[in-house]
C-alpha positions, 0 to 999 in steps of 0.5 A: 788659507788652510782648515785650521786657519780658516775655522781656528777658533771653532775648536768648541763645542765639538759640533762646532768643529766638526761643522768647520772641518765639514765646511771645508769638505763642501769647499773641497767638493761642492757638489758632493752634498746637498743642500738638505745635507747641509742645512741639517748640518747646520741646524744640528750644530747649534746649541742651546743658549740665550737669544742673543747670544743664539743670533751671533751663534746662528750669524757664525753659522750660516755665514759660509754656508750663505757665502758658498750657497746664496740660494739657501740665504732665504731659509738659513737667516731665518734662524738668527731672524727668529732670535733677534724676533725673540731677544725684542727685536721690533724693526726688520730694518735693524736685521741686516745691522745686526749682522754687520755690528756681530761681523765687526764685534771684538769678542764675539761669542762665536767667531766668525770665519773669515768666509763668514765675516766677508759675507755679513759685511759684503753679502748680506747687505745685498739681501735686504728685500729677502730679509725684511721678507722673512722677519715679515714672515717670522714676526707673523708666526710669533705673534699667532 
């Protein structure tokens, strides 16, 4: 699968296309960039929406960094955590459900790379203790 079948429908914003095209060149050459590198790509790209609209943003985003880096899963779910945290979300049961239903949605706000939907329906199911762990966490943060 080539950049522009992979990350198609990431063609806007430009940040979300140039995260695309970055992507590819960590698949490319993984050991090129570091995972500081990578994670602020990440966090750079997002943009300012409504929290739920953020948590599919955030899902679409971290998926093929997770794919590619399961090592950072524990640090990159935090971003959609502390949305659905935000949007009312009171069962860390619900977080992992929440993922699988955006990788199964039809039109999502932002699409998910096929890396990413792999991930989210294959993956992130297999990281149920970290992600209870940090909506635990989160959830402690916004209620202090």
């Amino acid at each position: 699968m080539t950049t522009s079948q992979r990350f198609a429908a990431w063609s806007s914003p430009r940040r979300l296309a140039e995260l695309g095209e970055f992507y590819e060149a960590v698949n490319s050459a993984p050991e090129s960039v570091s995972d500081a590198e990578l994670i602020q790509r990440i966090t750079g790209t997002f943009w300012p929406t409504n929290c739920w609209a953020f948590v599919e943003q955030a899902f679409a985003i971290i998926a093929p960094a997770c794919a590619m880096r399961p090592h950072l899963v524990r640090e990159l779910i935090a971003h959609p955590i502390e949305a659905m945290i935000a949007g009312g979300l009171l069962d860390e049961n619900e977080v992992i459900a929440q993922g699988v239903a955006f990788a199964n949605k039809i039109d999502p706000y932002v699409e998910p790379s096929p890396d990413g939907r792999r991930w989210l329906l294959e993956q992130l199911p297999k990281f149920e203790a970290e992600v209870v762990d940090v909506y635990r966490q989160k959830y402690h943060e916004a209620s202090n």
